[in-house]
C-alpha positions as CSV (number, residue, x, y, z in Angstrom):
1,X,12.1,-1.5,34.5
2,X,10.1,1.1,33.1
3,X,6.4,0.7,32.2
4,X,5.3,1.0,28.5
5,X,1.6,1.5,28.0
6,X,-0.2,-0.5,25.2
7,X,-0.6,2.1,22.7
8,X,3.3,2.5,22.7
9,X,3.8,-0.9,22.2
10,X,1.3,-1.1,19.3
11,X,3.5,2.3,17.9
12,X,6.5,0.2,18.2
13,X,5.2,-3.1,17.2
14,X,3.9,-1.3,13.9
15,X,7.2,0.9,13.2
16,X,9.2,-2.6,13.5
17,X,6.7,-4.6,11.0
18,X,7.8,-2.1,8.4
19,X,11.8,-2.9,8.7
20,X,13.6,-5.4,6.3
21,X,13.6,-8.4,8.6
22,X,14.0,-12.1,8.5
23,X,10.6,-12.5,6.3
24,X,12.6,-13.4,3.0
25,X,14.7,-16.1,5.2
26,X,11.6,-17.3,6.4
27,X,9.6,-18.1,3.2
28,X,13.0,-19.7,1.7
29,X,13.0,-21.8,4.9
30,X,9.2,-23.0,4.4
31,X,9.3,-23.4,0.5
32,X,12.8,-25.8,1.1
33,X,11.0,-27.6,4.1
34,X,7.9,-28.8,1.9
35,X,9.9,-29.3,-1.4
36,X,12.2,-31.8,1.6
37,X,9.0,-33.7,2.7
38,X,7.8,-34.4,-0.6
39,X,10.9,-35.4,-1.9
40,X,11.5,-37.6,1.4
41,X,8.0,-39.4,0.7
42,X,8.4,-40.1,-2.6
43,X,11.9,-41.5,-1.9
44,X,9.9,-43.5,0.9
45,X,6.8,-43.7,-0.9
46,X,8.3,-45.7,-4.0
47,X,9.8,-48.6,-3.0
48,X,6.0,-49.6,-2.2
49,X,4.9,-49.8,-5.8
50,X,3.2,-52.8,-7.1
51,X,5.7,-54.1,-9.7
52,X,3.3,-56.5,-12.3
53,X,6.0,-58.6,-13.4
């Protein structure tokens, strides 16, 4: 196991935050979780209207 100092691992850290990654995936993940909760709580959410019948 060979020792990396911290400056190498900042080099590296910063070359691999400018690749294509899974950052797209991840905001299509996040924007389909919240559009899921609030469609789930208004599906919930409804059925406890006050009807004034």
């Amino acid at each position: 196991m060979e020792h990396t100092t911290a400056a190498v691992w900042l080099t590296e850290a910063a070359r691999a935050a400018e690749q294509p990654g899974s950052g797209n995936l991840l905001r299509i993940v996040l924007i389909v979780m919240v559009v899921g909760c609030v469609l789930t709580a208004w599906f919930l959410l409804r059925g406890y209207r006050q009807k004034d019948d």
